[in-house]
N, CA, C and O atoms as CSV, one atom per row, in Angstrom:
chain,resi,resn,atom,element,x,y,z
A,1,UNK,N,N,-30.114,12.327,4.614
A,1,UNK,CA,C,-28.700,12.538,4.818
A,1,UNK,C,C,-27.962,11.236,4.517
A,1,UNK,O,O,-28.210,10.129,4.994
A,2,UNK,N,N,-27.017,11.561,3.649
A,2,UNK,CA,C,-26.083,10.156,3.710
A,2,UNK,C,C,-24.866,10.061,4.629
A,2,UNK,O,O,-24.109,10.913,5.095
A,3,UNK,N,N,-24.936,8.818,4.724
A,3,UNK,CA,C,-23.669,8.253,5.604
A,3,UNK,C,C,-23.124,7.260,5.238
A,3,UNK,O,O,-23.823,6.447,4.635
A,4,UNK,N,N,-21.663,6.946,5.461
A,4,UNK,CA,C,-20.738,5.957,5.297
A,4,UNK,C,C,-20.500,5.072,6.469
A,4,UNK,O,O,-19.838,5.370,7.463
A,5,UNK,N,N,-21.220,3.759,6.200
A,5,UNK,CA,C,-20.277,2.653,6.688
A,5,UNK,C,C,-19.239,2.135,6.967
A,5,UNK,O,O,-19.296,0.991,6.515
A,6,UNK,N,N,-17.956,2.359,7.635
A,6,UNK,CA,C,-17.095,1.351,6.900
A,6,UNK,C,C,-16.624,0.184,7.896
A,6,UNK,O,O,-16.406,-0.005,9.092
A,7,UNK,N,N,-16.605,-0.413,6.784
A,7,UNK,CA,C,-16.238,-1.883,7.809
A,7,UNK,C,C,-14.844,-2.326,7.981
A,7,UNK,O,O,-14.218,-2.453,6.928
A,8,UNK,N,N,-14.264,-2.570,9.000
A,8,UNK,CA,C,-12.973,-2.668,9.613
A,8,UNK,C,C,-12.796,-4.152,10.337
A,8,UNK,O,O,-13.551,-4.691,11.146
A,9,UNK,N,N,-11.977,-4.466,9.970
A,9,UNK,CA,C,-11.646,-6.239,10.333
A,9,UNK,C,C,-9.649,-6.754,10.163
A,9,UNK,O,O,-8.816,-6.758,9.256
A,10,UNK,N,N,-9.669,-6.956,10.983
A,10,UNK,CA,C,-8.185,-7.762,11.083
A,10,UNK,C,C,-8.167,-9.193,9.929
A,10,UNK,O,O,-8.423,-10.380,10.131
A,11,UNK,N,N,-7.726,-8.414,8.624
A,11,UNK,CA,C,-7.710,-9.024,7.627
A,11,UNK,C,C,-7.638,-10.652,7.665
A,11,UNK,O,O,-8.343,-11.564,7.235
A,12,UNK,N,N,-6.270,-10.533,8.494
A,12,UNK,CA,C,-5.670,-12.601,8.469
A,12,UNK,C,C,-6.891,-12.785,8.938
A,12,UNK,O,O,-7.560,-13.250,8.015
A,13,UNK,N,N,-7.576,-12.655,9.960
A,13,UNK,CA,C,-8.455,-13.458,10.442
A,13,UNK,C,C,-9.918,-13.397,9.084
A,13,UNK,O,O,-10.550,-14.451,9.162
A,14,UNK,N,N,-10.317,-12.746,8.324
A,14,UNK,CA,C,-11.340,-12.704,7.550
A,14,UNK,C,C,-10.479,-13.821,6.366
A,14,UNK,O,O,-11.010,-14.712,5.702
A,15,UNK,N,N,-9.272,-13.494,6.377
A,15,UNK,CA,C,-8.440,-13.896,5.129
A,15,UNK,C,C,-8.798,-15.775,5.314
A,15,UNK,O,O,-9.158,-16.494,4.383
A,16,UNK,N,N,-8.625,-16.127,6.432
A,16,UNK,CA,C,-8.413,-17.539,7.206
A,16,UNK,C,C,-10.032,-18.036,6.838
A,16,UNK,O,O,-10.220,-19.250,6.751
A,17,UNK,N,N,-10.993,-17.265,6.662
A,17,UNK,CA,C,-12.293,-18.276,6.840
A,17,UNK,C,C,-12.144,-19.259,5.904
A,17,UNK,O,O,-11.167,-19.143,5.164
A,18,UNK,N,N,-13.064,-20.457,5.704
A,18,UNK,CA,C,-13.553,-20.784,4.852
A,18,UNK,C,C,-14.149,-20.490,3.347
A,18,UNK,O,O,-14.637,-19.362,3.272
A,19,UNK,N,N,-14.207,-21.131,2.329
A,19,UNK,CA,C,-15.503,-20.447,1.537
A,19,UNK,C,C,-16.529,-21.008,2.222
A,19,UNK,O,O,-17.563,-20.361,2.052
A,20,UNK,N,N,-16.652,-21.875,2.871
A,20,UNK,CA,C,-17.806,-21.919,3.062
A,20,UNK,C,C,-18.527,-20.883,4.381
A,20,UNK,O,O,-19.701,-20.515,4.388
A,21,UNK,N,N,-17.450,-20.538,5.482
A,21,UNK,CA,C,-17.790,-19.937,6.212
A,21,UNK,C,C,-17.771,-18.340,5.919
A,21,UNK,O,O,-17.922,-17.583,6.878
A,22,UNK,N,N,-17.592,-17.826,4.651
A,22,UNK,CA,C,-17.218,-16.790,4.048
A,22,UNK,C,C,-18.517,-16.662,3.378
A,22,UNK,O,O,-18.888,-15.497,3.236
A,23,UNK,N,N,-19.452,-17.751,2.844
A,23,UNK,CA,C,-20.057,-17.447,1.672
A,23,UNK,C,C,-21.327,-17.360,3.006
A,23,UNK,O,O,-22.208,-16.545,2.730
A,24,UNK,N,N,-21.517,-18.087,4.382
A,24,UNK,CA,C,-22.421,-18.144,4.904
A,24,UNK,C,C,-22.625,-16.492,5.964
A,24,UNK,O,O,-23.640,-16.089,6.532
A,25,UNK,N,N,-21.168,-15.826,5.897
A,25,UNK,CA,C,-21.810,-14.432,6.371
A,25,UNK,C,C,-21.860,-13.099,5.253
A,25,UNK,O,O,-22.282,-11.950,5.385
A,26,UNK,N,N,-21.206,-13.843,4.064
A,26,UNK,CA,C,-21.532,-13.097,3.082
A,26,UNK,C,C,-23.582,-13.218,2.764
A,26,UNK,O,O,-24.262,-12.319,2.270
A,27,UNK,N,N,-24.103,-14.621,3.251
A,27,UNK,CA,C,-25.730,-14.549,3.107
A,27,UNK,C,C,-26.012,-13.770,3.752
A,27,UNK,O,O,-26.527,-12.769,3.254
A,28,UNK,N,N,-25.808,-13.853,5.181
A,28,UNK,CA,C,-26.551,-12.734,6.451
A,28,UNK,C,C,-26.091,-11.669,5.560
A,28,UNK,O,O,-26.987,-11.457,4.743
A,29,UNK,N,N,-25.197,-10.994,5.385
A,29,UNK,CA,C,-24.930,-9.521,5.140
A,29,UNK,C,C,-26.037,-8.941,3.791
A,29,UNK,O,O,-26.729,-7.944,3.584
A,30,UNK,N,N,-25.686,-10.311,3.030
A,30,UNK,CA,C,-26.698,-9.517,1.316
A,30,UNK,C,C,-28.030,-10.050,2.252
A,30,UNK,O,O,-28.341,-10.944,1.465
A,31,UNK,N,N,-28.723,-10.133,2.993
A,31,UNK,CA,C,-29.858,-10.306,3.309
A,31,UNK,C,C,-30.089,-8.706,4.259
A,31,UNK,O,O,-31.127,-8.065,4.095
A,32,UNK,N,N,-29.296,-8.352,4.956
A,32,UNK,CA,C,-29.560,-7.323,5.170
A,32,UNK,C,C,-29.385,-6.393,4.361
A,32,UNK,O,O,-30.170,-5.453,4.491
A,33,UNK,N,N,-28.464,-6.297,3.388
A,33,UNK,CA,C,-28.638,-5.054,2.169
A,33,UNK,C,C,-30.006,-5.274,1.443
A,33,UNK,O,O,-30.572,-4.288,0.971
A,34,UNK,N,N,-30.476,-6.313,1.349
A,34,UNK,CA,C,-31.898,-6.403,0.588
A,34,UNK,C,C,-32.744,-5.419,1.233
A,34,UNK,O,O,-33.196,-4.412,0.687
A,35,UNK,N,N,-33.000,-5.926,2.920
A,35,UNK,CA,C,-33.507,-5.065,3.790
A,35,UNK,C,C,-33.664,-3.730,3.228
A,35,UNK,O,O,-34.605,-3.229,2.612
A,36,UNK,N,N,-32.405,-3.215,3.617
A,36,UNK,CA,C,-31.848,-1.750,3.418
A,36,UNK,C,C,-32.297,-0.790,2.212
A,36,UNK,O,O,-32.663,0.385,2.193
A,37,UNK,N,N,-32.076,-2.015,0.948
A,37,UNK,CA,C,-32.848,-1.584,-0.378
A,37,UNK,C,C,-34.303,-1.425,-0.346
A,37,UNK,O,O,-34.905,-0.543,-0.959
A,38,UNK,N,N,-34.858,-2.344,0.420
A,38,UNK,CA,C,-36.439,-2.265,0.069
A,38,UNK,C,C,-36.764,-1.440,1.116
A,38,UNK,O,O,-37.948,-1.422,1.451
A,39,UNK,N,N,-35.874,-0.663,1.786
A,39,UNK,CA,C,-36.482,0.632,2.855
A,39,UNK,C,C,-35.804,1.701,2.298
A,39,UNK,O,O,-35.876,2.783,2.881
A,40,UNK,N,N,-35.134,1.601,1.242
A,40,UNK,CA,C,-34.795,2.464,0.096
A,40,UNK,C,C,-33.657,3.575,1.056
A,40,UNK,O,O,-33.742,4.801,1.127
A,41,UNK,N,N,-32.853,2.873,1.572
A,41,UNK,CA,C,-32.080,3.480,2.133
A,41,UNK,C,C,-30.801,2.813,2.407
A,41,UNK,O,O,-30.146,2.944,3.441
A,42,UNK,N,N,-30.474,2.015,1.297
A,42,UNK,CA,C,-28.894,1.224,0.485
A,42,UNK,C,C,-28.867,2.307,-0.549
A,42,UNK,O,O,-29.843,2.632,-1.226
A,43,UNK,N,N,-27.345,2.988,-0.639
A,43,UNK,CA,C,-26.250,3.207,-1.839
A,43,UNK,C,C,-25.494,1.774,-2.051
A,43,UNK,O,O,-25.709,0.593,-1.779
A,44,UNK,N,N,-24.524,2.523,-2.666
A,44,UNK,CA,C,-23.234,1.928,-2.768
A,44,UNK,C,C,-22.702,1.497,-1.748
A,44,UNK,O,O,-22.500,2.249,-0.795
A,45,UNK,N,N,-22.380,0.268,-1.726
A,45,UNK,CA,C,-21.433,-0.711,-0.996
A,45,UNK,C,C,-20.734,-1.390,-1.755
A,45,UNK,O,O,-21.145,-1.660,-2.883
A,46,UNK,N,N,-19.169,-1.942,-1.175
A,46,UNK,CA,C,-18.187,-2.804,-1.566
A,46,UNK,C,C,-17.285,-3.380,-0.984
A,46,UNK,O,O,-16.493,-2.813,-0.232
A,47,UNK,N,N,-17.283,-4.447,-1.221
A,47,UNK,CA,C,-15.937,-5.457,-0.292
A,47,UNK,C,C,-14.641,-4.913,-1.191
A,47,UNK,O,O,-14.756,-4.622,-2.381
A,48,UNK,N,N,-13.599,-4.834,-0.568
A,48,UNK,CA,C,-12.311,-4.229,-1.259
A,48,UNK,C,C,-11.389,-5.276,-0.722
A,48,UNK,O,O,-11.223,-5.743,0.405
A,49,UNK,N,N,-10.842,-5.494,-1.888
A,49,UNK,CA,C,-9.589,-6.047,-1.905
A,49,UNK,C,C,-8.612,-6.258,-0.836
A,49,UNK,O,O,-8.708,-5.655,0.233
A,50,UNK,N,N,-7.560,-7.197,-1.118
A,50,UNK,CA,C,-6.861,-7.251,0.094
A,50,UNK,C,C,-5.896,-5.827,0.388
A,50,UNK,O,O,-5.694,-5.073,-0.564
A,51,UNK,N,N,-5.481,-5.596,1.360
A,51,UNK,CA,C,-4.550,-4.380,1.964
A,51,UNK,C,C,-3.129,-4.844,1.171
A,51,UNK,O,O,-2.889,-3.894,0.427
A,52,UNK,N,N,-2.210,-5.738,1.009
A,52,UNK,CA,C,-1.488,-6.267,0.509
A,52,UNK,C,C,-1.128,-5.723,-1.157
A,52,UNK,O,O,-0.127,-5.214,-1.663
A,53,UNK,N,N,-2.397,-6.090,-1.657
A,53,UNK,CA,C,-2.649,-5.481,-3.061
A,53,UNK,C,C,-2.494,-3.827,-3.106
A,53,UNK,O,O,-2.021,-3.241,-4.080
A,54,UNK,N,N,-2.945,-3.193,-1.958
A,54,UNK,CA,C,-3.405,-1.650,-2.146
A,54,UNK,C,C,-1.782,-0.814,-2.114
A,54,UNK,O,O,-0.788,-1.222,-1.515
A,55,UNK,N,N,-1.901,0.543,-3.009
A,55,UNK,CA,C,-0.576,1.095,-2.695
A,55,UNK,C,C,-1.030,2.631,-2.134
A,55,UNK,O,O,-2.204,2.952,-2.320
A,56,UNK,N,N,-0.437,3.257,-1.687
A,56,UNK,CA,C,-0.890,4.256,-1.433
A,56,UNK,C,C,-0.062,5.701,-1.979
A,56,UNK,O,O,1.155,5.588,-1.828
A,57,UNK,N,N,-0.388,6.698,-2.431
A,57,UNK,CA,C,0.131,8.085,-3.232
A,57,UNK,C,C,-0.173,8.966,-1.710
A,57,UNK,O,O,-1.151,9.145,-0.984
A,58,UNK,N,N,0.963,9.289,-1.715
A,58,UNK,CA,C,1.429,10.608,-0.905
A,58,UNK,C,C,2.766,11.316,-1.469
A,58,UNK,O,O,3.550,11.089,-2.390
A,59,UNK,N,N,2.622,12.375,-0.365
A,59,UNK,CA,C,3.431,13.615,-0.660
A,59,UNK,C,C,3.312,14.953,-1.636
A,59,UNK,O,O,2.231,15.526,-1.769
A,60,UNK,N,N,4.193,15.278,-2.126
A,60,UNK,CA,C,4.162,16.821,-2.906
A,60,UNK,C,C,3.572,16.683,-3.692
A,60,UNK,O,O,2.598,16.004,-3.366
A,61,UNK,N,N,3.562,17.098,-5.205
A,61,UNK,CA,C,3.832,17.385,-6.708
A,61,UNK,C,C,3.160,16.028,-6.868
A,61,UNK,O,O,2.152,15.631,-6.283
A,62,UNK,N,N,4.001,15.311,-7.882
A,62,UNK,CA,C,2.900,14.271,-8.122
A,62,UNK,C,C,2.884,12.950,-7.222
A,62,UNK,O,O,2.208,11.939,-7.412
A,63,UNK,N,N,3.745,13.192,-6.251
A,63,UNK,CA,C,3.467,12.137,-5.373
A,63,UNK,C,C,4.555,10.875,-5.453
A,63,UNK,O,O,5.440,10.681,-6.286
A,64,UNK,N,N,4.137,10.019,-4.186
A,64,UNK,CA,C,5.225,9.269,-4.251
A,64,UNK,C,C,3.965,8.091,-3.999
A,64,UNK,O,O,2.919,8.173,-3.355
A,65,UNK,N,N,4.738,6.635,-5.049
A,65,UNK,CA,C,3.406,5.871,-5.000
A,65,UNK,C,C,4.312,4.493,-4.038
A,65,UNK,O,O,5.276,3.835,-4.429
A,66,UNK,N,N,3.553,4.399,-2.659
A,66,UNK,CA,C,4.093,3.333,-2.165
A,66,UNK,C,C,3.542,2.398,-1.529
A,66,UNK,O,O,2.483,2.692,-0.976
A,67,UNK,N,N,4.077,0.913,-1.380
A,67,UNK,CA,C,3.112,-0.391,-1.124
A,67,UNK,C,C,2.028,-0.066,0.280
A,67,UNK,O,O,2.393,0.371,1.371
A,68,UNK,N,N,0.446,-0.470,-0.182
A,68,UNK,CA,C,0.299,-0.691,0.967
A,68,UNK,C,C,-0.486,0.715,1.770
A,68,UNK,O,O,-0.190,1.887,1.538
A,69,UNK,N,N,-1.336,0.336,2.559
A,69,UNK,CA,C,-2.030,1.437,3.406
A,69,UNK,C,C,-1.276,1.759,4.537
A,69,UNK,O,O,-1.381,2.847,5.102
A,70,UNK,N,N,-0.489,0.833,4.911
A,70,UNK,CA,C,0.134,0.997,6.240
A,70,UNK,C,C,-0.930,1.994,7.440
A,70,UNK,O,O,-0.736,3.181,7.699
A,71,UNK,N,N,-1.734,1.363,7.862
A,71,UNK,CA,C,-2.532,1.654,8.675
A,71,UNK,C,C,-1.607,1.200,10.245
A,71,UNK,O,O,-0.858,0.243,10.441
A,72,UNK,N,N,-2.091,2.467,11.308
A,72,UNK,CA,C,-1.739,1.846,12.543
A,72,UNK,C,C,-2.540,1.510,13.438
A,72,UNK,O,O,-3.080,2.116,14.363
A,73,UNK,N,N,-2.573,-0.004,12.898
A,73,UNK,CA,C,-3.956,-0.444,14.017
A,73,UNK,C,C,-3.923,-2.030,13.036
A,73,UNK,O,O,-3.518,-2.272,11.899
A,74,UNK,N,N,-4.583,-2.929,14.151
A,74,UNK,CA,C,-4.863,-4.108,13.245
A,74,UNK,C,C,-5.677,-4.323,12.325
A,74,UNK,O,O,-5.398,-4.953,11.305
A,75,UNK,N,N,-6.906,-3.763,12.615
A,75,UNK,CA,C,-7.999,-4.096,11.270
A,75,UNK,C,C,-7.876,-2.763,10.216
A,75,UNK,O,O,-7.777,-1.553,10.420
A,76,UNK,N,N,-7.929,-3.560,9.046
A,76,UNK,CA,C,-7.939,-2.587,7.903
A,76,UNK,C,C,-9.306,-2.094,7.529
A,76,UNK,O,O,-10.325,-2.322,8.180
A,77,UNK,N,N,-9.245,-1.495,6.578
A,77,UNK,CA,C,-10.465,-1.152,6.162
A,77,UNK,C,C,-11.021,-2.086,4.951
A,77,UNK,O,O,-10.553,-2.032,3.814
A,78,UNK,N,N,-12.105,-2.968,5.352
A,78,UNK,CA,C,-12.362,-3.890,4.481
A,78,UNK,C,C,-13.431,-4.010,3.172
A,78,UNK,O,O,-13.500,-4.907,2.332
A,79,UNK,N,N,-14.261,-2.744,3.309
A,79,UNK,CA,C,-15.381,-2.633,2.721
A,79,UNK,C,C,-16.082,-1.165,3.231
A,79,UNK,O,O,-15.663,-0.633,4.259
A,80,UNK,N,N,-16.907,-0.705,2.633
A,80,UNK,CA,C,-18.104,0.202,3.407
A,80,UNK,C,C,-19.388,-0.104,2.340
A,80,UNK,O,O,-19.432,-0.815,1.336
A,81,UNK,N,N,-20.640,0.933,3.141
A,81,UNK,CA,C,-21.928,0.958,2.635
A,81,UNK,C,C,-22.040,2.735,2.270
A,81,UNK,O,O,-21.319,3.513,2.894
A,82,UNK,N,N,-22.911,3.183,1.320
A,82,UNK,CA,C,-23.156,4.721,1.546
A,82,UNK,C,C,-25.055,3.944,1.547
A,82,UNK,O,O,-25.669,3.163,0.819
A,83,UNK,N,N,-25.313,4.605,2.601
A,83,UNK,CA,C,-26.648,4.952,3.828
A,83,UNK,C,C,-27.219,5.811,3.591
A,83,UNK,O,O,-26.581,6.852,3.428
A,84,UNK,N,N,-28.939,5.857,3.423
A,84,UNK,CA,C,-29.606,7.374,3.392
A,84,UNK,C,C,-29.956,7.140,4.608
A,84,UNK,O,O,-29.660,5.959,4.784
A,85,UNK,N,N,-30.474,7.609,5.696
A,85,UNK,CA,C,-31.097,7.781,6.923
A,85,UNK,C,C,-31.246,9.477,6.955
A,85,UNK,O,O,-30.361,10.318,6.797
A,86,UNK,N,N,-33.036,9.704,7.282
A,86,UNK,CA,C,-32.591,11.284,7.978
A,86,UNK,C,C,-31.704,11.594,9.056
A,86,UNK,O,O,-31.122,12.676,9.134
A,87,UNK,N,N,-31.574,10.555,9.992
A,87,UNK,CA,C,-30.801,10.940,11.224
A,87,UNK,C,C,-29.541,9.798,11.336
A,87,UNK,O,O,-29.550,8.636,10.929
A,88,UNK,N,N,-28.577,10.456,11.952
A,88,UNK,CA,C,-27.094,9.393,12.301
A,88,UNK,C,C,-27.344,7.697,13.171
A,88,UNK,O,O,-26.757,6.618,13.244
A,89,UNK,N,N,-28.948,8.535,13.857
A,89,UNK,CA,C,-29.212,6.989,14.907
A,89,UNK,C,C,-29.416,6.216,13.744
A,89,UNK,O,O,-28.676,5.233,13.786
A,90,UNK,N,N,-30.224,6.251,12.552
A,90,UNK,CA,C,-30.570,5.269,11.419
A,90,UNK,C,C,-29.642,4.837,11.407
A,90,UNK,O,O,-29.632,3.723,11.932
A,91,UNK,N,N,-28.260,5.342,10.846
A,91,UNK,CA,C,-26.936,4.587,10.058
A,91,UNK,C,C,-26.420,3.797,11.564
A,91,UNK,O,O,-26.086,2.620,11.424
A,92,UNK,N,N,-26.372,4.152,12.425
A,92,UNK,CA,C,-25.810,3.579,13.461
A,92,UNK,C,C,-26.415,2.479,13.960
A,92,UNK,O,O,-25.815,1.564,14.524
A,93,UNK,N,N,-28.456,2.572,13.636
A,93,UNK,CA,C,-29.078,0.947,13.465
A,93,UNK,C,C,-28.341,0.169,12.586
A,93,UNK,O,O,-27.888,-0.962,12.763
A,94,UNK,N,N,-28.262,0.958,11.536
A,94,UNK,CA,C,-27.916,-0.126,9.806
A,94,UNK,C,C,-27.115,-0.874,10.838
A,94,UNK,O,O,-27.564,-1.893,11.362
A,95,UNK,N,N,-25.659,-0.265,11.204
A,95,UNK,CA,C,-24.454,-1.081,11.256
A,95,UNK,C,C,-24.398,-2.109,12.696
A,95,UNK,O,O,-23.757,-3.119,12.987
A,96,UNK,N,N,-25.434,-1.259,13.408
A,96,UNK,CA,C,-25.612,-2.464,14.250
A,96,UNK,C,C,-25.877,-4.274,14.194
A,96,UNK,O,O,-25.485,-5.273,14.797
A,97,UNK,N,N,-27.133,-3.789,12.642
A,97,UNK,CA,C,-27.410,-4.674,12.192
A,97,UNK,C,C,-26.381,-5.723,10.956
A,97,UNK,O,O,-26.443,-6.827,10.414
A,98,UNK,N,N,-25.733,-4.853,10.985
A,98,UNK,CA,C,-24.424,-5.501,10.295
A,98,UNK,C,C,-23.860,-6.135,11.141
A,98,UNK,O,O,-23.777,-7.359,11.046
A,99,UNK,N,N,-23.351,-5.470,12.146
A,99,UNK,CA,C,-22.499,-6.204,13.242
A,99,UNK,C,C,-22.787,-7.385,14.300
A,99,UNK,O,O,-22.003,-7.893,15.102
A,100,UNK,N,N,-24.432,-7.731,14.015
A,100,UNK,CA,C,-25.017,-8.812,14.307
A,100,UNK,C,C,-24.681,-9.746,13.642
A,100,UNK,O,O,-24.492,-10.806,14.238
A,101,UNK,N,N,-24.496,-9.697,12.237
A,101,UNK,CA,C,-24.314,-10.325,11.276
A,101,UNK,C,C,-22.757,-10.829,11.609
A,101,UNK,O,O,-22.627,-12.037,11.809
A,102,UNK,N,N,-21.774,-10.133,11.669
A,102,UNK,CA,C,-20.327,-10.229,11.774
A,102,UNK,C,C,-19.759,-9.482,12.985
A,102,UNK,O,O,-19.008,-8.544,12.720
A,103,UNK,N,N,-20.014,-9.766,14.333
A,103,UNK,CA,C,-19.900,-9.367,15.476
A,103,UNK,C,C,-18.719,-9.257,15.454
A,103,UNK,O,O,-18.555,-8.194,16.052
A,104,UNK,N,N,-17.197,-9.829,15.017
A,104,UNK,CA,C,-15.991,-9.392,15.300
A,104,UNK,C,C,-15.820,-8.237,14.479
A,104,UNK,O,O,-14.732,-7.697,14.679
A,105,UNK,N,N,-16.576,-7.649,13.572
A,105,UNK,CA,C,-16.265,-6.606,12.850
A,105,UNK,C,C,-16.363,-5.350,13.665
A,105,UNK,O,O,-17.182,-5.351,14.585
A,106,UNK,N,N,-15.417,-3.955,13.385
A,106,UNK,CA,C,-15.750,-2.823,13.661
A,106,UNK,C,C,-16.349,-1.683,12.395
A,106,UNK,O,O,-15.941,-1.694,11.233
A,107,UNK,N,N,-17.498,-0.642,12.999
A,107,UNK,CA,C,-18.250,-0.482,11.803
A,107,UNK,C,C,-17.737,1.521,12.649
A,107,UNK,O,O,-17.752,1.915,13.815
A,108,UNK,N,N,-17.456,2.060,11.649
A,108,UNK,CA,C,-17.263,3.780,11.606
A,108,UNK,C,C,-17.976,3.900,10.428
A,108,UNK,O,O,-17.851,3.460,9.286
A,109,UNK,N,N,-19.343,5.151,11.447
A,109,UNK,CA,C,-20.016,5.934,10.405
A,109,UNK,C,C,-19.669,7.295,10.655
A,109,UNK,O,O,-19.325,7.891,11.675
A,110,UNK,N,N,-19.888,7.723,9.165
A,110,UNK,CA,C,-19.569,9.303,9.514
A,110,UNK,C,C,-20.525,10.105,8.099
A,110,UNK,O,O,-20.844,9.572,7.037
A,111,UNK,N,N,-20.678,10.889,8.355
A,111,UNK,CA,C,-21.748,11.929,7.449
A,111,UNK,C,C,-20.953,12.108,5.856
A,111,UNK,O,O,-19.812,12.463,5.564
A,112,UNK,N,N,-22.007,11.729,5.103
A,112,UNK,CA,C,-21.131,12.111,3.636
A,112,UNK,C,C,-21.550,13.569,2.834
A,112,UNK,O,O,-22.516,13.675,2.078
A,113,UNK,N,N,-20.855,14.364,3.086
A,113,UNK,CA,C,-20.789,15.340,1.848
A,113,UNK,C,C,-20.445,16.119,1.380
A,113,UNK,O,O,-20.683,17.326,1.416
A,114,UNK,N,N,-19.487,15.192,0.588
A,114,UNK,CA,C,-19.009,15.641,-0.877
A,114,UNK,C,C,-19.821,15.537,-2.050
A,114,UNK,O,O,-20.211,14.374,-1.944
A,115,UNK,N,N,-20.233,15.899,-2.895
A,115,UNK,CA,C,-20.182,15.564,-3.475
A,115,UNK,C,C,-19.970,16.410,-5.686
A,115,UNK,O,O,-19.976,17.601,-5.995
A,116,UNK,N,N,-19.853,15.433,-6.450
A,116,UNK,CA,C,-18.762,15.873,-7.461
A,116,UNK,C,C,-20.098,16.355,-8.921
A,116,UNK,O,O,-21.166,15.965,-9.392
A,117,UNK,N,N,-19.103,17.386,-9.083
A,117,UNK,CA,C,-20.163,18.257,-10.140
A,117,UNK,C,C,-20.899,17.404,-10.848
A,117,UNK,O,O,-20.186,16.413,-11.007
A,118,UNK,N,N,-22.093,17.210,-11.443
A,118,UNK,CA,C,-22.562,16.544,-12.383
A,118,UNK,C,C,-22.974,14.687,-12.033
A,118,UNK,O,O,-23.513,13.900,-12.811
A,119,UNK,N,N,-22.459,14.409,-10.517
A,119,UNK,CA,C,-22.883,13.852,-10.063
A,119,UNK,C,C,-23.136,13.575,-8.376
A,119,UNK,O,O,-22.660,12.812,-7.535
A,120,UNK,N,N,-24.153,14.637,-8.402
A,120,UNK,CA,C,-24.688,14.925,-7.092
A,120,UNK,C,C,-24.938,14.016,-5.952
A,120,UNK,O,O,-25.136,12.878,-6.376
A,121,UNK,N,N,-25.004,14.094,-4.674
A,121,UNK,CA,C,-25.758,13.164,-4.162
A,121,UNK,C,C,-26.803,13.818,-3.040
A,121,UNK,O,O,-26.589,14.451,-2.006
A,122,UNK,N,N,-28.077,13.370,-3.725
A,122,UNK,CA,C,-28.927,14.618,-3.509
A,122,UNK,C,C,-29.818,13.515,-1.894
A,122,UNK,O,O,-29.756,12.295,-1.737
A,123,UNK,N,N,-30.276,14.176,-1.320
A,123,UNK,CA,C,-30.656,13.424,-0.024
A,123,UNK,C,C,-32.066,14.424,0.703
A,123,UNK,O,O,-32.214,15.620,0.449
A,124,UNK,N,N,-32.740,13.836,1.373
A,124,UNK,CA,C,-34.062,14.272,1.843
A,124,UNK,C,C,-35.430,14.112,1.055
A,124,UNK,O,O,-35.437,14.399,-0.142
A,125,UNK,N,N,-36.582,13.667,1.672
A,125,UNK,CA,C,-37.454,12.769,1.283
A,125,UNK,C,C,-38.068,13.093,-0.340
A,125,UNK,O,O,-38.591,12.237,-1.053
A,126,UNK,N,N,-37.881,14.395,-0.675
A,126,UNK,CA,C,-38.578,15.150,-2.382
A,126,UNK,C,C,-37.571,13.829,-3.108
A,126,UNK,O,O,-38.076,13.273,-4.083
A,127,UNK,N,N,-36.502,13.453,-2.751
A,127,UNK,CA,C,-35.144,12.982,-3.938
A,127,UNK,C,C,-35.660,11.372,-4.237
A,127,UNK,O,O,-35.172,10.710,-5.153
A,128,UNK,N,N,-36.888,10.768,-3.178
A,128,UNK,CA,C,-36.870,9.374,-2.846
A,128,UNK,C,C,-37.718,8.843,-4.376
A,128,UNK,O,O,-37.951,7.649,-4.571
């Protein structure tokens, strides 16, 4: 079964690190995606851009395109992982283990599936 990560953080404060203190929990983190890969249970993950940059499309017809996620809450959404685990406790280890890594972070998992004609996302042990 797949699941989504996503990682949630009060931007200014991630925005404020260092490179150097940036590049040293960016190690912990790609050390645990290695993990994750060699238990063959890493997708897709990505750090995303600042909230600032992002615009967002709502409304009718074709929409209205305007600055910004405007989220209500302080931390944005900063990144996620897509997770194979048979069970939700797996993804909820993964992010634990993320959140060791970056303890001020907040991590929401939730079950993925969608997925789009011609590119499936096929899950359970025959697919490994």
């Amino acid at each position: 079964m797949y699941y989504a990560i996503l990682a949630y953080h009060e931007e200014g404060i991630v925005e404020s690190w260092s490179k150097e203190e940036d590049a040293a929990l960016m190690t912990e983190l790609l050390d645990i995606n290695d993990r994750m890969v060699a238990q063959k249970s890493l997708g897709p993950a990505a750090r995303l851009g600042s909230s600032q940059k992002a615009v967002t499309l709502r409304g009718p017809g074709a929409g209205l395109v305007i600055d910004g996620p405007f989220a209500e809450t302080k931390e944005q959404l900063l990144g996620f992982y897509v997770v194979d685990f048979p069970t939700i406790e797996g993804a909820v280890e993964a992010a634990r283990e993320l959140r060791r890594a970056n303890p001020t972070a907040v991590y929401e998992i939730r079950p993925v599936s969608l997925y789009l004609a011609g590119a499936p996302l096929a899950s359970g042990e025959g697919d490994r």
